[in-house]
TORLUM-116599 format. One record per atom (N, C-alpha, C): residue in one letter; atom name; x, y, z. Coordinates in Angstrom, 3 decimals, decimal comma. Example, Ala and Ser with C-alpha at 12.3 -4.5 7.8 and 13.67 -1.06 7.14 Angstrom:
BEGIN
- residuo:atomo:u:v:w
- a:N:13,190:-5,690:7,800
- a:CA:12,300:-4,500:7,800
- a:C:13,200:-3,300:7,800
- s:N:12,850:-2,250:7,080
- s:CA:13,670:-1,060:7,140
- s:C:12,900:0,030:7,870
***
This chain:
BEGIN
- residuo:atomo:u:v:w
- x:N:-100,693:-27,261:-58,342
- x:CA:-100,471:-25,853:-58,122
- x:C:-100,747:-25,490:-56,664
- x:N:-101,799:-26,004:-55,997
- x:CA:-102,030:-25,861:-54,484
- x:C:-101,272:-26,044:-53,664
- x:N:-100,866:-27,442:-53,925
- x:CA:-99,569:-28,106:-53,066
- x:C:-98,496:-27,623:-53,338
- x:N:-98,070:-26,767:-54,319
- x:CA:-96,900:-26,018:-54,278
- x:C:-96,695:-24,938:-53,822
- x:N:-98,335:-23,644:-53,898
- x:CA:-98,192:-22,996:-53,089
- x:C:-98,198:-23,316:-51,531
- x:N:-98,757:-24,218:-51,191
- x:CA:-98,590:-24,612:-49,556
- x:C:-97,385:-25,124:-49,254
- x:N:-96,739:-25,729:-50,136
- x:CA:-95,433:-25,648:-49,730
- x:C:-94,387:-24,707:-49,774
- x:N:-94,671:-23,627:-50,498
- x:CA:-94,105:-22,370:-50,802
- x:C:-93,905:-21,481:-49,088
- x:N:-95,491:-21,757:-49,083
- x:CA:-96,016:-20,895:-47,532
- x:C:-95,832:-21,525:-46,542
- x:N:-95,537:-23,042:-46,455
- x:CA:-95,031:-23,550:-44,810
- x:C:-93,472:-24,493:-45,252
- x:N:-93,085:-24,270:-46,302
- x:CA:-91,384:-24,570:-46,085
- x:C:-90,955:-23,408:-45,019
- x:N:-90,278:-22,191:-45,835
- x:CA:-90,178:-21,468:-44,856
- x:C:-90,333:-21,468:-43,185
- x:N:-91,770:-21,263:-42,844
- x:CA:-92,079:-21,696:-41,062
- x:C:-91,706:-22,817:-40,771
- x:N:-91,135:-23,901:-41,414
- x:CA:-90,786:-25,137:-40,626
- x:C:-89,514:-25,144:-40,392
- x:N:-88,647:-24,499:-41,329
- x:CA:-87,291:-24,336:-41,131
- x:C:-86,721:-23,940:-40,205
- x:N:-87,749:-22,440:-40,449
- x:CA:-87,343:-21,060:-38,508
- x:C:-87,828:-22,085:-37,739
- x:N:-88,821:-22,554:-37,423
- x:CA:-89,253:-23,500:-36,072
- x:C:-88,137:-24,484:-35,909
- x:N:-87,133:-24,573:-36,656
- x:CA:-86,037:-25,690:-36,272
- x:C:-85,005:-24,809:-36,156
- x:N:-85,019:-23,314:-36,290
- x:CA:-84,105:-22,950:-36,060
- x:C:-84,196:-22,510:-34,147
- x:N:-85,384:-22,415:-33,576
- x:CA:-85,023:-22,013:-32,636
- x:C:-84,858:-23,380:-31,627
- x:N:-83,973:-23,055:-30,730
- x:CA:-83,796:-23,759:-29,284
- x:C:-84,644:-23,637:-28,125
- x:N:-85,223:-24,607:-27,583
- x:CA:-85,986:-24,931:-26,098
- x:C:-84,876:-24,355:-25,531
- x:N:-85,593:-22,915:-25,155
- x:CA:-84,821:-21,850:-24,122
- x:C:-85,426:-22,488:-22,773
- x:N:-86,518:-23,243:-22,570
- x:CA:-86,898:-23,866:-21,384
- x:C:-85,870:-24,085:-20,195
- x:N:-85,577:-23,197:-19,235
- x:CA:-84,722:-23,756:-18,604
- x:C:-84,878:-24,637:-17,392
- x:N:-83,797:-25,695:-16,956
- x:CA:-83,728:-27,203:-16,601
- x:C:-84,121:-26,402:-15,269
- x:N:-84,931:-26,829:-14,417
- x:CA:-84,907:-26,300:-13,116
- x:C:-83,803:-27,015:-12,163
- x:N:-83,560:-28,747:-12,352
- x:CA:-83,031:-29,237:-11,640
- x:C:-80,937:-28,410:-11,985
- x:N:-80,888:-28,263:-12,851
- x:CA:-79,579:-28,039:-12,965
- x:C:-80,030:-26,078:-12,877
- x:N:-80,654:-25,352:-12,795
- x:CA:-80,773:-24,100:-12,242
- x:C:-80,097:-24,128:-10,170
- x:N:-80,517:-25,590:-9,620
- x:CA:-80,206:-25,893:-8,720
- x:C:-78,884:-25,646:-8,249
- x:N:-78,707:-26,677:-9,484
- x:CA:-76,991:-26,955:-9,100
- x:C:-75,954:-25,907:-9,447
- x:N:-76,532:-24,776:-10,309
- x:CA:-75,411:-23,875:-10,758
- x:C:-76,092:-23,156:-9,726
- x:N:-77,031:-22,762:-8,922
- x:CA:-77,452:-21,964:-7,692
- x:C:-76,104:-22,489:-6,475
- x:N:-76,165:-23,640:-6,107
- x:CA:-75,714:-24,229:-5,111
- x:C:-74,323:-23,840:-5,501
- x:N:-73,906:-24,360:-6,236
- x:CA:-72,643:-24,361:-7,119
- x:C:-71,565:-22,623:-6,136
- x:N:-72,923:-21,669:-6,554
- x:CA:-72,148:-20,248:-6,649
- x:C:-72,293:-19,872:-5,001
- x:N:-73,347:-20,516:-4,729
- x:CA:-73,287:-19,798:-3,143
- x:C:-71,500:-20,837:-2,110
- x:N:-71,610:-21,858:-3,028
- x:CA:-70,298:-22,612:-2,333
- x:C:-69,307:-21,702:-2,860
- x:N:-68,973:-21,325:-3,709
- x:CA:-68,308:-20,296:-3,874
- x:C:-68,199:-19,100:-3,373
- x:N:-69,116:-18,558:-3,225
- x:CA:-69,348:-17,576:-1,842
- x:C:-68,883:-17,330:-1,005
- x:N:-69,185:-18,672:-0,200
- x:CA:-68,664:-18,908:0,866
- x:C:-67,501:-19,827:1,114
- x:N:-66,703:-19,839:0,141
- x:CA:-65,236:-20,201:0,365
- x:C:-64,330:-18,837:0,223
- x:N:-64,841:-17,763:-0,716
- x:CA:-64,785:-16,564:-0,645
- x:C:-65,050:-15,421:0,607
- x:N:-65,712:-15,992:1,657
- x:CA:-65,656:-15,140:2,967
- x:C:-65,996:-16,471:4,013
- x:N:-64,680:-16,619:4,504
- x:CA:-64,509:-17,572:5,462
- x:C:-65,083:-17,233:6,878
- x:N:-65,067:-15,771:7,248
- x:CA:-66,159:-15,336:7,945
- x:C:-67,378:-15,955:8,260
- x:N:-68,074:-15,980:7,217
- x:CA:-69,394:-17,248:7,808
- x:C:-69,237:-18,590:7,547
- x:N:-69,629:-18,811:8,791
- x:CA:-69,737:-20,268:8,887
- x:C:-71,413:-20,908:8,374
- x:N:-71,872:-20,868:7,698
- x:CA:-73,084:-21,109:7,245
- x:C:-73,335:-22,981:6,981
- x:N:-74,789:-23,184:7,631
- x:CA:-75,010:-24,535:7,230
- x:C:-76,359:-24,743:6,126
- x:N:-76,390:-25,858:5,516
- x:CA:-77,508:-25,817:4,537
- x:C:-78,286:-27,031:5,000
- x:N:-79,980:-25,829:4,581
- x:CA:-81,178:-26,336:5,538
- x:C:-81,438:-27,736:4,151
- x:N:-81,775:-28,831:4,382
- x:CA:-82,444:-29,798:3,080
- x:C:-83,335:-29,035:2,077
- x:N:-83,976:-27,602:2,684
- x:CA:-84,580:-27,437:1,500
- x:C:-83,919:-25,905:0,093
- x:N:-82,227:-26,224:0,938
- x:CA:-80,694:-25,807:-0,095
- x:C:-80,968:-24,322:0,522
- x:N:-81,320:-24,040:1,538
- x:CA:-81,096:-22,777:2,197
- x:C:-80,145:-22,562:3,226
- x:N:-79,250:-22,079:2,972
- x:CA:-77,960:-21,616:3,727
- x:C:-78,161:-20,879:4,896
- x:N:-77,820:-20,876:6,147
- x:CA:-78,204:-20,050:6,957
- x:C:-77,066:-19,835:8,451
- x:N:-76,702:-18,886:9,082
- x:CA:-75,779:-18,751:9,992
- x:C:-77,068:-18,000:11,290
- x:N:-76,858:-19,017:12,218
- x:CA:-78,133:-17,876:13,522
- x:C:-76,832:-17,214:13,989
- x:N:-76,607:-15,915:13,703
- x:CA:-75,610:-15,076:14,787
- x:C:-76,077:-14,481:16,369
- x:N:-77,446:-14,938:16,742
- x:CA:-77,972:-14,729:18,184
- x:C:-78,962:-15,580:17,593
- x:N:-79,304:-16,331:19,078
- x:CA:-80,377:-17,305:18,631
- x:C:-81,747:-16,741:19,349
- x:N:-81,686:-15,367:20,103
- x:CA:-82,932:-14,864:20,736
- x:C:-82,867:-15,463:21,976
- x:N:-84,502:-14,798:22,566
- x:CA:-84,924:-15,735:23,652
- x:C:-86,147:-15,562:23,474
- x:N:-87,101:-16,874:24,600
- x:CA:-88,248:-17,587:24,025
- x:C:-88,658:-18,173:23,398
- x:N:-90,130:-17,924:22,831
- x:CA:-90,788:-18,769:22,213
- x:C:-89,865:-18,591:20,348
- x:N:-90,511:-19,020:20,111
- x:CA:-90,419:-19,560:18,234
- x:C:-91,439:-19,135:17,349
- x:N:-91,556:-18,808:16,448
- x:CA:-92,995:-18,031:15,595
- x:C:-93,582:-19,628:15,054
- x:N:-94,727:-19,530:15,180
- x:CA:-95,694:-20,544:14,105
- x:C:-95,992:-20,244:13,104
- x:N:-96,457:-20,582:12,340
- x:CA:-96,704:-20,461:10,795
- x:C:-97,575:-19,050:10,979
- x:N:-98,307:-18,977:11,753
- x:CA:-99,263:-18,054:12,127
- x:C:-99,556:-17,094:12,706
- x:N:-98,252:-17,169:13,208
- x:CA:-97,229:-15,843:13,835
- x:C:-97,231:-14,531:13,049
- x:N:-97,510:-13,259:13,717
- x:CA:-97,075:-12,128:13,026
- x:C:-95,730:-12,250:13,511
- x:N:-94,871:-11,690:12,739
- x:CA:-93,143:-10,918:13,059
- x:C:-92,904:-10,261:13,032
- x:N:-92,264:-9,310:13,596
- x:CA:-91,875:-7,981:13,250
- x:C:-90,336:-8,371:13,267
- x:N:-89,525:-7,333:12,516
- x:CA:-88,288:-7,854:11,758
- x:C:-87,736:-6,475:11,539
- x:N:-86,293:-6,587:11,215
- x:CA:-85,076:-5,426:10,836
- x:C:-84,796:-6,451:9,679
- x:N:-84,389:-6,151:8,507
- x:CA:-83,293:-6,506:7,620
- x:C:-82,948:-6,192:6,196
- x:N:-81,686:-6,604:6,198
- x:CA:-81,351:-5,698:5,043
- x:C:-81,024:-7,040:3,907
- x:N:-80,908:-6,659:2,654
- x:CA:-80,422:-7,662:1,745
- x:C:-79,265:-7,571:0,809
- x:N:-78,982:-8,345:0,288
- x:CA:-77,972:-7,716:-1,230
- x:C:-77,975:-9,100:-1,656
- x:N:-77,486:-8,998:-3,076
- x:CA:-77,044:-10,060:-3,719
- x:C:-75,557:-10,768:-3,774
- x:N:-75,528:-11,738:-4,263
- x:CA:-73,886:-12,297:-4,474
- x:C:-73,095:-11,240:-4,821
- x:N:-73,268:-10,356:-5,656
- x:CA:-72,245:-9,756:-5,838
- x:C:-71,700:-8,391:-5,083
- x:N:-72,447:-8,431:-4,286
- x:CA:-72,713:-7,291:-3,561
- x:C:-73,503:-6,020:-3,366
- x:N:-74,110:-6,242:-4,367
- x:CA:-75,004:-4,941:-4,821
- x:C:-76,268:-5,314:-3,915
- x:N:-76,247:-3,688:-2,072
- x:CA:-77,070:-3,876:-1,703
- x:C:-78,581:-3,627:-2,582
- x:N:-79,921:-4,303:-1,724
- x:CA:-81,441:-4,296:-2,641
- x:C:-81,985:-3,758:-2,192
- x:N:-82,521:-4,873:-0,660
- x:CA:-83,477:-3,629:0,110
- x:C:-83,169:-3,664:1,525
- x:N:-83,633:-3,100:2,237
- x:CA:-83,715:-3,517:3,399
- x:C:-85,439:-2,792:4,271
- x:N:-85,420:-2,707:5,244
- x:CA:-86,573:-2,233:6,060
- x:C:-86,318:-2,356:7,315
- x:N:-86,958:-1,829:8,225
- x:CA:-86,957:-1,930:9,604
- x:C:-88,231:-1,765:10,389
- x:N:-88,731:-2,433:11,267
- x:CA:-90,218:-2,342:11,779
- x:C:-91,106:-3,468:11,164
- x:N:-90,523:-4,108:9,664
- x:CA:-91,154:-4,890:9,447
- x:C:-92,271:-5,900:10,038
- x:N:-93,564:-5,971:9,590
- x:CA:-94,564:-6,612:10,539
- x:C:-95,225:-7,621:9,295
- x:N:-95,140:-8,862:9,588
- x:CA:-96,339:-9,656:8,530
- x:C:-96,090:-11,058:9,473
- x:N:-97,182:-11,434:8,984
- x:CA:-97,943:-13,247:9,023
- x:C:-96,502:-13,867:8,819
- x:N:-96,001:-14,538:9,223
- x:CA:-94,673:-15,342:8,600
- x:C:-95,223:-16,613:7,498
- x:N:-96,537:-16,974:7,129
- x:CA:-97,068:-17,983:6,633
- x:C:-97,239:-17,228:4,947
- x:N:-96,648:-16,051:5,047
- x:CA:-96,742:-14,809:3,943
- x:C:-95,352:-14,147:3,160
- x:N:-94,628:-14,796:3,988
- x:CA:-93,319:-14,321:3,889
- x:C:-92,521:-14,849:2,649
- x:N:-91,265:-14,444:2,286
- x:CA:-90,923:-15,256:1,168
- x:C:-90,299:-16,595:1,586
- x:N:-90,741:-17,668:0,653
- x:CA:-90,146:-19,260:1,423
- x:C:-88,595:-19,136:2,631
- x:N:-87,868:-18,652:2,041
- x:CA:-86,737:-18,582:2,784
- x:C:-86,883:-18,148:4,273
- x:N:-87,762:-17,022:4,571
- x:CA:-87,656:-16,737:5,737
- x:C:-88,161:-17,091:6,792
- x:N:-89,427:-18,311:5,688
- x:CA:-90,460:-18,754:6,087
- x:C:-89,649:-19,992:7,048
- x:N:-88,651:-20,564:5,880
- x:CA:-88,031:-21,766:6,706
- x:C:-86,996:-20,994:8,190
- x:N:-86,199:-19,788:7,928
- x:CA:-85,473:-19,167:8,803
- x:C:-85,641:-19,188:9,925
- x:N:-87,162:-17,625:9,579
- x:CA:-87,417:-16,799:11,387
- x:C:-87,669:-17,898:12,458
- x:N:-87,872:-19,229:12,691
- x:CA:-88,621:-20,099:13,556
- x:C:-87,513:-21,258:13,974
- x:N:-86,186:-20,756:13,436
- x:CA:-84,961:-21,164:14,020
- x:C:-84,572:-20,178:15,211
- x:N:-85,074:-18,958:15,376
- x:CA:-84,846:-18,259:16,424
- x:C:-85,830:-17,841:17,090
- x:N:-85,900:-17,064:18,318
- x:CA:-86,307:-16,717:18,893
- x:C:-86,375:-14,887:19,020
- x:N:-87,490:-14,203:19,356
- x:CA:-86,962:-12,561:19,272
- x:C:-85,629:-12,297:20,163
- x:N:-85,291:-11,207:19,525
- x:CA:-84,101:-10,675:20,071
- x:C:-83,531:-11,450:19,098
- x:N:-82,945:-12,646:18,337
- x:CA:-82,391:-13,068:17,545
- x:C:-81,795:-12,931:16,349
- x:N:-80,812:-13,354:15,429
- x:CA:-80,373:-12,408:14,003
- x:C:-80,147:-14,189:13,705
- x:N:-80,294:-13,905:12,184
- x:CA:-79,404:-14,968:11,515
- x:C:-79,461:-14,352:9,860
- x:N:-78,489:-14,984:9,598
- x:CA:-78,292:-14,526:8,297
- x:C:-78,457:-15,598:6,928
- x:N:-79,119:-15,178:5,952
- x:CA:-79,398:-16,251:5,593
- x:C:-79,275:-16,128:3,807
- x:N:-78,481:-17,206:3,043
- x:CA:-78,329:-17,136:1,474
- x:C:-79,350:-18,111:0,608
- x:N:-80,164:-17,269:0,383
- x:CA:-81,491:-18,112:-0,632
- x:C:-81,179:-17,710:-1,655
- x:N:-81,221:-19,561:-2,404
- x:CA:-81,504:-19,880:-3,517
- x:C:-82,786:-18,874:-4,353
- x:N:-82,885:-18,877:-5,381
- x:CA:-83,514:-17,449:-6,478
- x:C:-85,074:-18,170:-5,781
- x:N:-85,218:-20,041:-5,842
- x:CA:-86,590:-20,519:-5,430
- x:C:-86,938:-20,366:-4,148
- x:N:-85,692:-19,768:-3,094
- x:CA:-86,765:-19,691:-1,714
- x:C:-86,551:-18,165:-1,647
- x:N:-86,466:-17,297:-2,390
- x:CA:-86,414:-15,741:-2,385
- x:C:-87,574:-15,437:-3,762
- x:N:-86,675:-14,665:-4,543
- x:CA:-87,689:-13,886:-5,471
- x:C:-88,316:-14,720:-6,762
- x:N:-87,372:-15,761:-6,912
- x:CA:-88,163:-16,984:-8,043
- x:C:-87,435:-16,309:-9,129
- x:N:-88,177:-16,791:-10,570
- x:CA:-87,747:-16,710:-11,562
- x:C:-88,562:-15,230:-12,158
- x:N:-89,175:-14,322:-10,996
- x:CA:-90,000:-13,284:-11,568
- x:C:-88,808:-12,289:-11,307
- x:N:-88,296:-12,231:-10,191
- x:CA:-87,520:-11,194:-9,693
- x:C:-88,218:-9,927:-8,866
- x:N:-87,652:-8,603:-8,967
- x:CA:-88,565:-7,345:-8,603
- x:C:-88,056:-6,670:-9,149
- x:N:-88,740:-4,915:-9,341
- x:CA:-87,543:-4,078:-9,595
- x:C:-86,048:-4,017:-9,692
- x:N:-85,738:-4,353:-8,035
- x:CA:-84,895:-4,084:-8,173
- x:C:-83,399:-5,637:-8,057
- x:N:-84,045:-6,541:-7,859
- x:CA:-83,809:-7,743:-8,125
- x:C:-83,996:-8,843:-9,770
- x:N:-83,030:-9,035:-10,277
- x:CA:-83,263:-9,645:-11,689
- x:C:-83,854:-11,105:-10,772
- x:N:-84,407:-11,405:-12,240
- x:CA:-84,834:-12,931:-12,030
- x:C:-83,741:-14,500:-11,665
- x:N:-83,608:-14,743:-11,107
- x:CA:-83,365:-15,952:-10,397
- x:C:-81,970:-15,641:-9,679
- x:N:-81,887:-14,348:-8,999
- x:CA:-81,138:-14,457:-8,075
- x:C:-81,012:-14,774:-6,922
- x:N:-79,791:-15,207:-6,477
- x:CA:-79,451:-15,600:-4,899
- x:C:-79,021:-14,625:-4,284
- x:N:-79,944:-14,500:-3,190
- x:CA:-80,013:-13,222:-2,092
- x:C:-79,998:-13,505:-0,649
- x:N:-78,770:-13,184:-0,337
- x:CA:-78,064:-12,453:1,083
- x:C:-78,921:-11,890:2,318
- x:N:-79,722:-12,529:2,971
- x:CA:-80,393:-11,747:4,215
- x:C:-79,528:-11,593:5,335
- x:N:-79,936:-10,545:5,836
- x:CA:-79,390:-10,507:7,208
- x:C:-80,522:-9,949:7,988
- x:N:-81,367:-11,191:9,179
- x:CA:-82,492:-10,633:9,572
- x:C:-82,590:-10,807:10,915
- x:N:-83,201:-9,626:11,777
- x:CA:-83,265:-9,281:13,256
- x:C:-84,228:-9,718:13,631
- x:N:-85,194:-10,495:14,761
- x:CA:-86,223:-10,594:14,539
- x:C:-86,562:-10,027:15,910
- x:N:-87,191:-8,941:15,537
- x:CA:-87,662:-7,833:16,762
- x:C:-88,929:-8,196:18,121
- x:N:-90,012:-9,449:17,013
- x:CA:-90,915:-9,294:17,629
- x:C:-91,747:-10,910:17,228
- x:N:-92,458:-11,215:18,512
- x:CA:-93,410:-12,185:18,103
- x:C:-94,922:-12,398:18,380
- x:N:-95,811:-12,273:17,726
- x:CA:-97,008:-12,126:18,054
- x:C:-98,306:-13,494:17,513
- x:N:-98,068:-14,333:18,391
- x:CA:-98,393:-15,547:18,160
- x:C:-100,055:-15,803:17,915
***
């Protein structure tokens, strides 16, 4: 009689537990459908000529500045605006000031390809921008469009 009610009470839960799917998603193939869409992108606006950094960050310097280069330890001050693939601008700012060792990965690898006075524009993967958290106004694991000025360097 025991063993039938316990099987009564965990048939059921073993069944649903096989009904659901490892929603876990593959990070390595999150990659490749990332990479995948920004090549698409950019066969879609022949306009930029963009190259990709090894760590799958896309980037065009449209002025390369003058001077020095920021260190990890560098404050920056910065102009820029963003949007996503599809066009829907996000944010932008101007006056921007932080640590570049603080910044989001992408820009981290970017700002230190130029020099102030410099712009480059740059398409991060969802992992060197907002990740799989997103923000407000950014969903989770999108690829986002910079276009950044870099006003200032304070080493």
């Amino acid at each position: 009689m025991r063993k039938t009610l316990l099987l009564l009470l965990f048939a059921p839960l073993l069944i649903l537990s096989a009904c659901f799917k490892d929603k876990s998603p593959d990070p390595q193939q999150n990659v490749l459908n990332e990479d995948g869409n920004i090549k698409i992108y950019l066969a879609a606006h022949p306009e930029i000529s963009a190259t990709k950094d090894t760590s799958g960050l896309y980037y065009q310097v449209i002025a390369p500045g003058t001077g020095t280069h920021a260190g990890p330890n560098a404050t920056v001050t910065i102009d820029y605006s963003g949007q996503l693939l599809s066009g829907v601008s996000i944010n932008g700012q101007t006056d921007y000031s932080n640590k570049l060792n603080v910044l989001l990965t992408g820009w981290q690898i970017a700002i230190p390809m130029i020099a102030a006075g410099g712009e480059i524009l740059l398409i991060a993967p969802s992992r060197l921008a907002y990740g799989v958290y997103g923000t407000s106004q950014i969903p989770p694991n999108s690829i986002v469009i910079f276009d950044i000025k870099l006003k200032k360097i304070d080493q």
